[in-house]
TILOVEX-135966 format. One record per residue (C-alpha): x, y, z; residue in three letters. Coordinates in pm, whole numbers, padded with zeros to 5 digits, always signed. Layout:
REM TILOVEX-135966
XYZAla ...
END
This chain:
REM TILOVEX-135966
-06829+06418-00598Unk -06512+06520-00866Unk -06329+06246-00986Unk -06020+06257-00738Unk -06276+06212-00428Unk -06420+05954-00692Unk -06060+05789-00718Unk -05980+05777-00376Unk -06323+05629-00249Unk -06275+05395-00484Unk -05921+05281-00358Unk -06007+05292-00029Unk -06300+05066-00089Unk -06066+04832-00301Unk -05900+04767-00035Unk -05935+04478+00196Unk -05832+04639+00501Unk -05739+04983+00627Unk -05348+04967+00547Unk -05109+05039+00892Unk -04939+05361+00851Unk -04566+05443+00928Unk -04503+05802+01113Unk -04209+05992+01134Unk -04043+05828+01426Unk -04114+05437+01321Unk -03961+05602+00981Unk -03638+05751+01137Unk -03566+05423+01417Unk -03584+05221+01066Unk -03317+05434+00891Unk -03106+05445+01167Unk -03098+05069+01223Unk -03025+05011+00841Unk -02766+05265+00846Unk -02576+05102+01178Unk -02654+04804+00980Unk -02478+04920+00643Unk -02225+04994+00854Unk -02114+04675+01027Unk -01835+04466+00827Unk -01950+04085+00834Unk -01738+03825+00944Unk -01943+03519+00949Unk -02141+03550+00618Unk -02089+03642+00244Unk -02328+03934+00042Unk -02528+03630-00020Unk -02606+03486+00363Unk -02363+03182+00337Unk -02208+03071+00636Unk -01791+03188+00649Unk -01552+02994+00836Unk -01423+03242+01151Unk -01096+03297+01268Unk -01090+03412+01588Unk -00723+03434+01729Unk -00598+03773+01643Unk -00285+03684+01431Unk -00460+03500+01222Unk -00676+03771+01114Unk -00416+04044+01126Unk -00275+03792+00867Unk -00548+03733+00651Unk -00614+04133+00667Unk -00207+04147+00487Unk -00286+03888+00254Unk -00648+04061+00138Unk -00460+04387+00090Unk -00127+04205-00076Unk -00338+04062-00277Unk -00530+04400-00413Unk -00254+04555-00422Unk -00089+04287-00636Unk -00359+04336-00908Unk -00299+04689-00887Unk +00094+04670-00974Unk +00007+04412-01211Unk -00254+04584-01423Unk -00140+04945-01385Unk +00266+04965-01308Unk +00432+04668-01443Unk +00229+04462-01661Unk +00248+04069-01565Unk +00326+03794-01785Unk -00081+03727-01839Unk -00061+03326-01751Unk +00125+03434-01400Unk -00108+03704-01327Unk -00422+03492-01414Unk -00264+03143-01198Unk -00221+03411-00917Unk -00580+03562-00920Unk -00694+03219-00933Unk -00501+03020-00693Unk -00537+03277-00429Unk -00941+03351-00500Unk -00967+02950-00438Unk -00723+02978-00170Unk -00978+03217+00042Unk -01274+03012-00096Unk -01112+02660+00091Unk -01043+02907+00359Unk -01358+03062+00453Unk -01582+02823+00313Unk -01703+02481+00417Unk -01809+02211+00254Unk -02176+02253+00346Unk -02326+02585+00276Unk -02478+02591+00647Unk -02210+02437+00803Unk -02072+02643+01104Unk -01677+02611+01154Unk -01449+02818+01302Unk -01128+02565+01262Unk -01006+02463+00893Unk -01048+02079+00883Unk -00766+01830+00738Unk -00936+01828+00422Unk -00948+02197+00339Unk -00608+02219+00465Unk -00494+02016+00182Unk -00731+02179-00085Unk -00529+02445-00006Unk -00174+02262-00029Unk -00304+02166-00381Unk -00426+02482-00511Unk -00037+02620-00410Unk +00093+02340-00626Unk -00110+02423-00901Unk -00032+02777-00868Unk +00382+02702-00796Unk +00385+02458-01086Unk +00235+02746-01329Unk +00511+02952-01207Unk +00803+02770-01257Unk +00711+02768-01648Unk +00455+02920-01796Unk +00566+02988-02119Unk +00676+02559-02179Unk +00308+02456-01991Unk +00169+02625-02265Unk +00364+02574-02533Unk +00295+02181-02477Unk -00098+02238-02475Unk -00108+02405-02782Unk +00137+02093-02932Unk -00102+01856-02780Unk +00183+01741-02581Unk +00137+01765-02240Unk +00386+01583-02021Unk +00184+01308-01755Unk +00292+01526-01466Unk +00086+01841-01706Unk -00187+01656-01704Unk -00245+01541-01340Unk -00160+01894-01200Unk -00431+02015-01500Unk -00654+01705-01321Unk -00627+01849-00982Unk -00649+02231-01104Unk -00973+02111-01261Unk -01145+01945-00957Unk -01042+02222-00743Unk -01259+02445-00965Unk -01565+02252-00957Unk -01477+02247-00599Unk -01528+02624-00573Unk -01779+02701-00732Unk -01969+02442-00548Unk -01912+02587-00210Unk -01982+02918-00317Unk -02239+02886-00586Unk -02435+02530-00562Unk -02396+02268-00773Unk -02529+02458-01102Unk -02252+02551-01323Unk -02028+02309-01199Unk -02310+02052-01319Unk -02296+02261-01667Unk -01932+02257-01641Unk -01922+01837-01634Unk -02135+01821-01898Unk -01969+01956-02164Unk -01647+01792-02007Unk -01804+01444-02087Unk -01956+01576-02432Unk -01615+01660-02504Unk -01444+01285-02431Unk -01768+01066-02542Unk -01919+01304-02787Unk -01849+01085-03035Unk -02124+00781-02914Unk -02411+01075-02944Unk -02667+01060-03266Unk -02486+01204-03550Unk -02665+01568-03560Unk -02516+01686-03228Unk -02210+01453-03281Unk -01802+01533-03165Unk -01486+01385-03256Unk -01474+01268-02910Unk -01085+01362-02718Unk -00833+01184-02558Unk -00781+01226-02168Unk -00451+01417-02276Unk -00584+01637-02554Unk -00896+01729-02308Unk -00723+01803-01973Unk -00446+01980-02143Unk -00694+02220-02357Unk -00879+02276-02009Unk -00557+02308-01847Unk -00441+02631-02076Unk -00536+02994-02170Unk -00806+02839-02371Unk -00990+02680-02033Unk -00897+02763-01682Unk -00669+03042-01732Unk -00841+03193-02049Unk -01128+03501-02102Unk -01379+03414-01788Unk -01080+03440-01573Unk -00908+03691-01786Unk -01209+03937-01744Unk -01245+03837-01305Unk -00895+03954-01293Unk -00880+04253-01531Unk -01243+04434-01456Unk -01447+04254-01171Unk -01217+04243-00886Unk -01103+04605-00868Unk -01491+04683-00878Unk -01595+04467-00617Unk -01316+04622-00431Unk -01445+04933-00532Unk -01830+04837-00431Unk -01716+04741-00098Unk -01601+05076-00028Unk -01890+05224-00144Unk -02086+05039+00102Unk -01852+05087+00368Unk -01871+05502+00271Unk -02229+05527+00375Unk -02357+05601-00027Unk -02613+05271+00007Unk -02744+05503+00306Unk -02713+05829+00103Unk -02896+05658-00172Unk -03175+05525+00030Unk -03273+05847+00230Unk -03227+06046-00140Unk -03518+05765-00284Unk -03739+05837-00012Unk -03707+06162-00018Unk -03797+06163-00349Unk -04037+05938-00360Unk -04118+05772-00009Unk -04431+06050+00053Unk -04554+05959-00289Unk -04897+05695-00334Unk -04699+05331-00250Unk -04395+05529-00151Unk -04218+05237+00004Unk -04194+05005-00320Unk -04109+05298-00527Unk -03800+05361-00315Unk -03706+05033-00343Unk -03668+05062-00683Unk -03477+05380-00718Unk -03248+05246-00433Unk -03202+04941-00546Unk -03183+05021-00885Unk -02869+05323-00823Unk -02722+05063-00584Unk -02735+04768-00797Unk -02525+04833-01087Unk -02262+04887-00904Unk -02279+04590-00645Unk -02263+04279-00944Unk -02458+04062-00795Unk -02863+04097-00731Unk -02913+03854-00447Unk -02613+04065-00278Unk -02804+04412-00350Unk -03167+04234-00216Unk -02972+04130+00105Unk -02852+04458+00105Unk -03145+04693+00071Unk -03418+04451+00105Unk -03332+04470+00499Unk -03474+04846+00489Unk -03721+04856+00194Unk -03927+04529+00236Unk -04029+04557+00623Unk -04114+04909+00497Unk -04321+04809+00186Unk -04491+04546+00431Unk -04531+04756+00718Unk -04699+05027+00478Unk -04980+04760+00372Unk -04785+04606+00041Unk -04875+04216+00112Unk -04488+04013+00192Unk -04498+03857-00209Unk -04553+04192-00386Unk -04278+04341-00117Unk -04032+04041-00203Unk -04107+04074-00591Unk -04079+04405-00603Unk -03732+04432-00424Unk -03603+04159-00631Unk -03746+04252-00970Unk -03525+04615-00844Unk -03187+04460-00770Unk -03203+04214-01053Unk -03236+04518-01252Unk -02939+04664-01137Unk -02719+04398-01380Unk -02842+04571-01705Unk -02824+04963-01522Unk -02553+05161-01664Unk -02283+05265-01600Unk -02149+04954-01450Unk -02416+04697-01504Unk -02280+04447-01321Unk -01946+04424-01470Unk -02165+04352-01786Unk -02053+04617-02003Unk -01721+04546-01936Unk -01707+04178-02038Unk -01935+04281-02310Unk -01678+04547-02477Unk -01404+04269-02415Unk -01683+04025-02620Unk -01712+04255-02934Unk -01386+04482-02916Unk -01633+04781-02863Unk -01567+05101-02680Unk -01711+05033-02356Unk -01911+05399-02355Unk -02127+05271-02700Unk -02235+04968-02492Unk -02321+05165-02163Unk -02533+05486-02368Unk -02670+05201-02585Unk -02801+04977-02287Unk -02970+05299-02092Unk -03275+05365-02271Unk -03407+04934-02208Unk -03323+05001-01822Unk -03452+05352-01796Unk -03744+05137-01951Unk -03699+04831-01726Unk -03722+05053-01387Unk -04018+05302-01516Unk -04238+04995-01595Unk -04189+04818-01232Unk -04251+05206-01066Unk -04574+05242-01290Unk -04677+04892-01190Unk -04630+04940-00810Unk -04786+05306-00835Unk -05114+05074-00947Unk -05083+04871-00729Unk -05110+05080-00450Unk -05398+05317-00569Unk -05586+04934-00609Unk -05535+04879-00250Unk -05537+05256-00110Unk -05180+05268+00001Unk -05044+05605+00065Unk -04688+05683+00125Unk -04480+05754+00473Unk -04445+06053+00638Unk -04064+06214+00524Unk -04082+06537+00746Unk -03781+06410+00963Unk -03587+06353+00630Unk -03388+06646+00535Unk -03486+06805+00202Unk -03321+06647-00091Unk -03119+06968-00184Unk -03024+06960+00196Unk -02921+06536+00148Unk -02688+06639-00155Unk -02546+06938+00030Unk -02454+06706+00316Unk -02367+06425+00077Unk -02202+06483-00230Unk -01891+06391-00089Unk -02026+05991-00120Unk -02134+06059-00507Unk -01738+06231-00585Unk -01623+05845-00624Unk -01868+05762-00872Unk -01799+06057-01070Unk -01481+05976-01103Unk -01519+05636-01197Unk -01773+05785-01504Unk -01538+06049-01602Unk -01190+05793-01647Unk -01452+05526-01829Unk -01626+05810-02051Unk -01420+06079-02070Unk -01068+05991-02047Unk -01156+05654-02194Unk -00906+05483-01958Unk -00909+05089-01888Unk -01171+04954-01630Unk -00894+04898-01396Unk -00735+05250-01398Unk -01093+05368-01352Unk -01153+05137-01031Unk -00877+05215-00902Unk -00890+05582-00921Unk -01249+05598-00801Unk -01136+05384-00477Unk -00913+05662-00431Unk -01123+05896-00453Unk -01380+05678-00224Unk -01127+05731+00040Unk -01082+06099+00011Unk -01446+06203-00076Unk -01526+06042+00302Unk -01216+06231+00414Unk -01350+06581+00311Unk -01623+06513+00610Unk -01549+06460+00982Unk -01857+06225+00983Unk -01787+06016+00688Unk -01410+06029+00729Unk -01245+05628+00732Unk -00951+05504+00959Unk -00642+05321+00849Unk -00778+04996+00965Unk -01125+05085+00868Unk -00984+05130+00492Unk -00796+04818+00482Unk -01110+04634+00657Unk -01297+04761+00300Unk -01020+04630+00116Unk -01013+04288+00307Unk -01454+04296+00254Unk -01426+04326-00155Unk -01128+04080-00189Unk -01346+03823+00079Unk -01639+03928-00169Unk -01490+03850-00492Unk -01415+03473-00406Unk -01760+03338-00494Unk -01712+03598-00869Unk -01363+03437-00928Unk -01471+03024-00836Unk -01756+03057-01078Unk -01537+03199-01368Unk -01256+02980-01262Unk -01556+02686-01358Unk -01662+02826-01626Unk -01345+02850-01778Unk -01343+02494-01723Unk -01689+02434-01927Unk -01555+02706-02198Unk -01227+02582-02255Unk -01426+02197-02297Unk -01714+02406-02538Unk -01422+02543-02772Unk -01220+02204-02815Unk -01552+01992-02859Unk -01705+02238-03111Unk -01967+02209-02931Unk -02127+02603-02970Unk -02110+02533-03379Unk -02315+02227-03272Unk -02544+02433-03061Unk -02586+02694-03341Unk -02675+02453-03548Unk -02867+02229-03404Unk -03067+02616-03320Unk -03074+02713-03621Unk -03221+02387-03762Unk -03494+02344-03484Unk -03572+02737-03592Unk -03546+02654-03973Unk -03411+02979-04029Unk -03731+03194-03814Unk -03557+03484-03634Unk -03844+03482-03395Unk -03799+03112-03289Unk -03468+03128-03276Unk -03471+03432-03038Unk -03670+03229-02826Unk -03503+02875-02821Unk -03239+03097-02732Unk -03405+03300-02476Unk -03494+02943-02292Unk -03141+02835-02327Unk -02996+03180-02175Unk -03214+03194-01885Unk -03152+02785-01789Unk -02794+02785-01839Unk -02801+03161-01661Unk -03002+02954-01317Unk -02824+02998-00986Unk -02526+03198-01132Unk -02335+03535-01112Unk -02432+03773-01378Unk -02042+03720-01528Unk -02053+03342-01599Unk -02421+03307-01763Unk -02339+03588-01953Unk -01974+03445-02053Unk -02137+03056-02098Unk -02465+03214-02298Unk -02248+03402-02531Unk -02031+03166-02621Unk -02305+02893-02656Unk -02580+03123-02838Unk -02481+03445-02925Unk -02311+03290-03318Unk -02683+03137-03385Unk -02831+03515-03327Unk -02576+03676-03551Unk -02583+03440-03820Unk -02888+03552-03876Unk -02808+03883-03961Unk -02841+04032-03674Unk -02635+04270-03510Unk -02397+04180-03238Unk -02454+04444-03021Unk -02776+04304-03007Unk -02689+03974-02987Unk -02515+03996-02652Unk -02762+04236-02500Unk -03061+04037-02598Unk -02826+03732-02408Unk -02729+03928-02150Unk -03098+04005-02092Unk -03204+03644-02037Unk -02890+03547-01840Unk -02981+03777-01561Unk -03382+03675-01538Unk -03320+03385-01433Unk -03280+03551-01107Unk -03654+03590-01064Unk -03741+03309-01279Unk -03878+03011-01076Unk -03780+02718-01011Unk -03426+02872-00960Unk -03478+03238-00873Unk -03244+03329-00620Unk -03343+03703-00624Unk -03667+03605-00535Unk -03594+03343-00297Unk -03328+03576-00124Unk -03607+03838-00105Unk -03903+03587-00036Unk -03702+03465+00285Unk -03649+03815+00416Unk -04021+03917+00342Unk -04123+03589+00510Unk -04316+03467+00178Unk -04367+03175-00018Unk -04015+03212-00267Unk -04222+03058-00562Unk -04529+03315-00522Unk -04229+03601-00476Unk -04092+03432-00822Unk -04404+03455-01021Unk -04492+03820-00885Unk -04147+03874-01014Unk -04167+03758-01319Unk -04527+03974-01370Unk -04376+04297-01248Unk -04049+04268-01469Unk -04259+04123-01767Unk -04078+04384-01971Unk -03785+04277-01961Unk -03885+03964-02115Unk -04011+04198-02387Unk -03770+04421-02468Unk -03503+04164-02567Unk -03668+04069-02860Unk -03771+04407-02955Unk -03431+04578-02995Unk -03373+04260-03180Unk -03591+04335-03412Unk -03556+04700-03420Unk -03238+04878-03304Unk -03346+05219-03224Unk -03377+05121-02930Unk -03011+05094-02855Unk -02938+05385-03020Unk -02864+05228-03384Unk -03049+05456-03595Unk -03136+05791-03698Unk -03196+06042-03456Unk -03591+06045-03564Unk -03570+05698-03544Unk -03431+05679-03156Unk -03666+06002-03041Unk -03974+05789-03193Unk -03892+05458-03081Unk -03812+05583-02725Unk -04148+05785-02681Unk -04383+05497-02817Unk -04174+05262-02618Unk -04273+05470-02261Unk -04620+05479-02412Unk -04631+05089-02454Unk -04468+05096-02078Unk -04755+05257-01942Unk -05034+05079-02128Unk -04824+04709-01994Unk -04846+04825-01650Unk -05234+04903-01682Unk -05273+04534-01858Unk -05095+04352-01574Unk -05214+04527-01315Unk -05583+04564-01419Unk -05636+04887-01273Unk -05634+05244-01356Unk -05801+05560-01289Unk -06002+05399-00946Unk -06148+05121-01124Unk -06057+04797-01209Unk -05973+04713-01564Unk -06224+04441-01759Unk -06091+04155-01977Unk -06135+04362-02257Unk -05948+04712-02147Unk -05659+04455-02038Unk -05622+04291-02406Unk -05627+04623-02559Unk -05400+04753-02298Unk -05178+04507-02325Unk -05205+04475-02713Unk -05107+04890-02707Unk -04776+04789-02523Unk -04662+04530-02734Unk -04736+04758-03063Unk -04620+05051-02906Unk -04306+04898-02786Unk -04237+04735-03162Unk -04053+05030-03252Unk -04235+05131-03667Unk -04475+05353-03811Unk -04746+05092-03865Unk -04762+04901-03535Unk -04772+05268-03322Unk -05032+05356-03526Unk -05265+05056-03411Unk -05101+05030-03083Unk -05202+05430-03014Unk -05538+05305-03195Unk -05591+05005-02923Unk -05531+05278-02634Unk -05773+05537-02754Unk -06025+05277-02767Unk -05920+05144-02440Unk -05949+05552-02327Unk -06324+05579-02497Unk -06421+05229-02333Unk -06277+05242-01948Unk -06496+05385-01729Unk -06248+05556-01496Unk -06100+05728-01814Unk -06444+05859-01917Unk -06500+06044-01537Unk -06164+06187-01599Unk -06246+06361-01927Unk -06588+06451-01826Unk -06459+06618-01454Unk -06187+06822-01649Unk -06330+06935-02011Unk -06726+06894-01986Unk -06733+06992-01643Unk -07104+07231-01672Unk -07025+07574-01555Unk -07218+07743-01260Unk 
END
């Protein structure tokens, strides 16, 4: 017997059961349900699965269809024709996102309504005062919080404008930020009682409620950056989904991939992973592929945990994927004053990294339990797929070309690739859109951006309370102190606070709330901020698949029908490199492109080298056998070296492999069946 009839006896044997198999017709009837799926606008439920509030008489949604597109279109003549006074346009963006959130959501998550209650009825009367009293003087509201002398009537309006964004965020994000968001409130006003080290001044009612109330809280950068970058790409997203590309990009992954060993779980990832940079949000990209990819994985033999984790560990993924990355780069250039194309080339190499190790680690996984791909026959050929459906990739081009090339603003570049959304399915019969079905997009990504602009609209709340109280000075120091100076322990006190303050929020405001807080303790250590907010940005997002609050992995653990927690901790296993890599380009830079050429070429190969070797380690299998204690140390030893980007530590990380090579018995058949093979 030759070593690949060795390999696949001894998969086959590792497995537990003979896995089902998927033909070409179960294959096709699933496609075709996703893609009708895709398809369907939702009224009753947000990307993430939380009830809506439904209006069913047929002016009232003709109405709210006009307001949704006013409203777009408002941004659009704001940002692009006739720039707004920047305190009107940001009041605007934020009284009408909470206006739709009172509006379609209720005051319990599961709640089903389809009338608007007394109570939201008057939420909504408020949020027009707040908005109409901005109005009527901008330029004197502010003038008196940046005196300190906020009139009473100032300071109840700020009081109401306040509530109303805890209030938001609450319906449409639980109660975590808006938690985060009282705390430092009350730091800032009894700061003062606390033990001396972590000690404020301690603010009046007026001085606090005013700052809030200002361009340094509600109406300052997290709302700044909803209204300048995020809701023209949501927009934007929504019409990509409404296009048919989320269907285009599936059938292209499983083309590719879907007839490979574990074909299922490694379409997942390329799906979810072209799919999920542009969508913002991972929960919203597991909802959305997870409906297709994890009854596949499962029905292909994958057990409903590794299924979940894997399509979760994909999405989440998604947030650090350029070119969009989750509106990440965006904020992130706004952050440092960089040009937006250093921080997208210098974030691909970690999530070309990020995706390879997950596809290496389900590609083990399913030679350990003898899974074999799907049949793809009925699939048209992948040259055929972007023949028929390059039309759905022309609006993404265009969106690269105006950020990269013609290096315009985020919003000229959204709004131009909507554009050309609408006439790339126009240049096809079977792709074309409608009038109504156009403005029904339009209506879908302002109804989507609600739950983005209620969390910023909070966290504007907890940054504008951070910046009066001093607290992030605090924070640094009280970091810095704890550290003693150590880079390493300060990377990880900071990695801790990142991924708890980052729990049960949008990408945008644990990024926004973990730079603010953190990113000064990093820096003042000589680091560089690139890396800073990357190495943030990082930890802000994995707390998506980080249990106790993953809600990646419980979204995907409810539609695989698994135990969330189990999905979590798969999760966590299969993206263990992105726990990794943080401190890594940290430490070394090449990694992000800061460096000599030699330096970046080096660092990268090693880097897939160490990749490999981590998925062996966690995985304990490789070559058809299973990997002992010992090949899994020196496996996983060889990633961490390998990954350090230096001379010295890939020398003994390429050291720890070879002797993981000489000592693995499935690595020894495979050198013996191809070089000492005896001749005949």
């Amino acid at each position: 017997m030759d070593y690949q009839e060795k390999e696949k006896t001894m998969a086959e044997d590792s497995s537990s059961s003979n896995p089902p198999s998927i033909d070409k017709n179960d294959l096709a009837d699933m496609l075709n349900a996703y893609e009708e799926n895709a398809k369907v606008i939702e009224e009753d439920k947000d990307e993430e699965g939380t009830n809506l509030r439904v209006f069913k008489n047929k002016y009232v949604k003709m109405a709210l269809l006009i307001f949704s597109v006013g409203l777009a279109l408002y941004h659009v003549y704001a940002l692009l024709i006739k720039l707004a006074n920047p305190l009107v346009f940001y009041s605007i963006h934020w009284g009408m996102g909470l206006f739709l959130v009172f509006l379609y959501y209720p005051i319990k998550k599961d709640m089903k309504s389809k009338k608007l209650p007394f109570y939201d009825a008057a939420l909504i009367l408020l949020v027009l005062v707040v908005v109409a009293y901005v109005l009527l003087q901008p330029d004197d509201l502010m003038y008196r919080a940046a005196r300190n002398s906020s009139t009473t009537v100032d300071l109840v309006i700020g009081t109401i404008a306040m509530i109303l964004s805890l209030e938001a965020a609450r319906r449409t994000i639980g109660l975590g930020l808006p938690i985060v968001a009282l705390v430092f409130v009350a730091y800032a006003f009894w700061g003062n009682h606390l033990p001396s080290l972590i000690a404020c001044k301690g603010y009046s009612f007026k001085r606090v409620i005013g700052f809030i109330f200002s361009v340094e809280g509600i109406f300052g950068s997290p709302i700044k950056m909803s209204a300048q970058y995020v809701f023209l790409l949501i927009i934007f997203g929504a019409f990509l989904g409404v296009s048919g590309a989320g269907e285009f990009f599936m059938k292209f992954a499983m083309k590719l991939a879907g007839s490979s060993r574990g074909g299922p779980a490694k379409v997942a990832v390329i799906s979810s992973g072209l799919f999920g940079s542009i969508s913002g949000s991972a929960v919203a990209n597991v909802v959305g592929t997870g409906v297709f990819t994890i009854p596949l994985m499962k029905k292909t033999g994958y057990k409903p945990h590794f299924a979940g984790a894997v399509e979760a560990v994909a999405s989440t993924g998604g947030q650090i994927m350029p070119p969009v990355m989750g509106s990440g780069a965006f904020i992130m250039a706004e952050l440092l004053g960089m040009n937006y194309t250093n921080i997208a080339l210098g974030a691909l190499i970690p999530a070309l990294l990020y995706y390879l190790s997950l596809i290496v680690m389900v590609d083990l996984e399913a030679a350990r339990t003898g899974l074999n791909g799907v049949d793809t026959s009925e699939i048209p050929k992948a040259r055929v797929l972007l023949k028929e459906g390059w039309n759905l990739l022309l609006p993404l081009v265009v969106l690269i070309y105006f950020l990269v090339v013609a290096r315009a603003t985020v919003s000229r570049a959204a709004v131009w690739a909507i554009v050309a959304a609408i006439a790339g399915c126009a240049l096809k019969k079977s792709s074309r859109m409608s009038f109504m079905q156009i403005l029904q997009a339009i209506e879908l990504g302002v109804t989507r951006s609600v739950s983005v602009i209620a969390a910023v609209a909070c966290a504007g709340v907890a940054i504008g309370a951070i910046m009066l109280s001093g607290v992030g000075a605090k924070f640094t120091y009280v970091v810095v102190q704890l550290a003693q100076g150590n880079l390493f322990l300060t990377l990880l006190l900071s990695a801790l606070a990142a991924t708890v303050l980052g729990m049960g929020l949008p990408t945008v405001a644990a990024y926004i709330i973990a730079a603010s807080l953190l990113a000064p303790s990093i820096i003042q250590l000589g680091i560089a901020p690139f890396a800073a907010h990357m190495f943030l940005l990082y930890y802000s997002i994995l707390s998506q698949i980080t249990p106790p609050v993953a809600l990646a992995a419980y979204a995907a653990g409810n539609l695989a029908k698994a135990n969330p927690n189990k999905v979590g901790f798969t999760a966590m296993r299969l993206g263990a490199i992105a726990f990794i890599l943080p401190f890594i380009f940290v430490y070394g830079n090449a990694l992000l492109l800061m460096g000599t050429v030699p330096e970046i070429i080096l660092a990268t190969i090693t880097a897939v080298i160490g990749t490999f070797c981590l998925g062996i380690g966690l995985q304990g299998w490789f070559a058809g056998y299973r990997v002992n204690i010992l090949g899994r140390i020196l496996t996983l030893a060889a990633a961490l070296l390998c990954i350090i980007p230096g001379w010295s530590t890939d020398l003994i990380g390429l050291g720890c492999l070879v002797a993981f090579i000489i000592l693995h018995k499935g690595t020894r058949e495979f050198l013996t069946s191809k070089f000492l093979k005896p001749t005949t």
